[in-house]
C-alpha positions in Angstrom: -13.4 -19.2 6.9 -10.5 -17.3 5.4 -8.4 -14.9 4.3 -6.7 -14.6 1.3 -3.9 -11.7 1.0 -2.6 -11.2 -2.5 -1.2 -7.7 -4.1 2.7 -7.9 -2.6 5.8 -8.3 -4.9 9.1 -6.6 -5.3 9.2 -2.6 -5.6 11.9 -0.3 -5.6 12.2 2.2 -2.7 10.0 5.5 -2.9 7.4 3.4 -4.8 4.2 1.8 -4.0 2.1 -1.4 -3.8 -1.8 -2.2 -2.4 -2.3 -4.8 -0.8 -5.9 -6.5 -0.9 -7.8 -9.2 1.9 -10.4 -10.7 0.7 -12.6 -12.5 3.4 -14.5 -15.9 2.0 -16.7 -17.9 3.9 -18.8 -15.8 5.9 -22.2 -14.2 5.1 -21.1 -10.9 7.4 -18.2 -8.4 7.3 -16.3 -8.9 9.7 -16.3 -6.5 12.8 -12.6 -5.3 13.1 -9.6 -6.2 10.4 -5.9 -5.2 10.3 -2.5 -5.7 8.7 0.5 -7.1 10.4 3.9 -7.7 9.0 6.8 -9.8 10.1 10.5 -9.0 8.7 13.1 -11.9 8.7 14.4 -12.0 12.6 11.8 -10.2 14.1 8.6 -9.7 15.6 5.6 -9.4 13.9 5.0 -6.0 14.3 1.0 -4.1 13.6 0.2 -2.3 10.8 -2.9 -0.9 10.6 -6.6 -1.5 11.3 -9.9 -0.4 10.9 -13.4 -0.9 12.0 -16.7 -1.8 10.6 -19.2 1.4 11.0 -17.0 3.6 12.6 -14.6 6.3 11.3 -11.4 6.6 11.6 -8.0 3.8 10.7 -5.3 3.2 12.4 -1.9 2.9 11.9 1.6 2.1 13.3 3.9 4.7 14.3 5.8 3.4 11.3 3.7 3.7 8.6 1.8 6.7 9.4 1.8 9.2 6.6 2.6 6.3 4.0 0.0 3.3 4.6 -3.8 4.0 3.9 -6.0 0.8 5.4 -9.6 1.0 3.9 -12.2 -1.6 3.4 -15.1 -2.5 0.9 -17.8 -4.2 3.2 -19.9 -5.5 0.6 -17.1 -7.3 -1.0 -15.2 -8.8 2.4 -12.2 -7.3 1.5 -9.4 -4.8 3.2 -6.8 -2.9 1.0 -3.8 -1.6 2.4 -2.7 1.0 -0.1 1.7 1.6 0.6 3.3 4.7 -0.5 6.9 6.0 -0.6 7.9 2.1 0.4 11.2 2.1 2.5 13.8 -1.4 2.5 12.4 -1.6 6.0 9.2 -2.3 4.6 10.1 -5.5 3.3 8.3 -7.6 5.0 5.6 -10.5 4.8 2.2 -9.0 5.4 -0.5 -10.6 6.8 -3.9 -9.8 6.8 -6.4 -10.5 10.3 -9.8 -10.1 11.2 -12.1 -10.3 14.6 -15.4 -10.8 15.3 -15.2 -7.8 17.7 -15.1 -4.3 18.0 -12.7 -3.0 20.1 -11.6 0.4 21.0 -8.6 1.9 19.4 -5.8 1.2 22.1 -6.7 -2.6 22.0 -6.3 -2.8 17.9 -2.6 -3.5 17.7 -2.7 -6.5 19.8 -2.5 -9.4 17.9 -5.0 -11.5 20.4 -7.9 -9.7 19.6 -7.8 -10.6 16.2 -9.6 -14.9 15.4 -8.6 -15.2 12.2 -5.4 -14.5 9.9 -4.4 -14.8 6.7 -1.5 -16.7 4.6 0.6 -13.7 4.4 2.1 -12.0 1.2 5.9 -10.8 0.3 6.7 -7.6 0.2 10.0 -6.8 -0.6 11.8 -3.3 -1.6 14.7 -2.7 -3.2 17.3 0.2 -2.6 
């Protein structure tokens, strides 16, 4: 099982970057994935997440209004699609997925979540 994050690199601020997870491995989408993102000295902080067969994403108060999370189920892969990227976006980002489905308020915890990706850079410029 695993999860390969790739799409992150070095943008200058106000642009934009997608981010793509691509689940190997398994012969089933998974149930519930997310993005999560550490900066340098902090926490690692959620993104966004959505479900399998349900509407609706979700994102962090952060990102909301910039990050788009969407998913192609026949292909095992999440996007995360960035707009107007900030300096405080720089970040690694890391890709997760559970075996669950959860409801919404339980989707930023990073527990529910079995299995996580490398991570990829994402750094912005001013």
């Amino acid at each position: 099982v695993q999860l390969q994050a790739s799409g992150g690199g070095l943008v200058q601020a106000g642009g934009s970057l997608r981010l793509s997870c691509a689940a190997s491995g398994r012969t089933f989408s998974y149930a519930t994935m997310g993005w999560f993102r550490q900066a340098p000295g902090k926490e690692r902080e959620f993104v966004a997440a959505i479900r399998r067969g349900r509407s609706g994403t979700y994102n962090g108060d952060s990102v909301k209004g910039r990050f788009t999370i969407s998913r192609d189920n026949a292909k095992n892969t999440v996007y995360l699609r960035m707009n107007s990227l900030e300096p405080e976006d720089t970040a690694v980002y890391y890709c997760a997925a559970s075996d669950t489905v959860y409801a919404s308020s339980f989707l930023s915890r990073e527990g529910i979540y079995h299995y996580w990706g490398q991570g990829t850079q994402v750094t912005v410029s001013s």
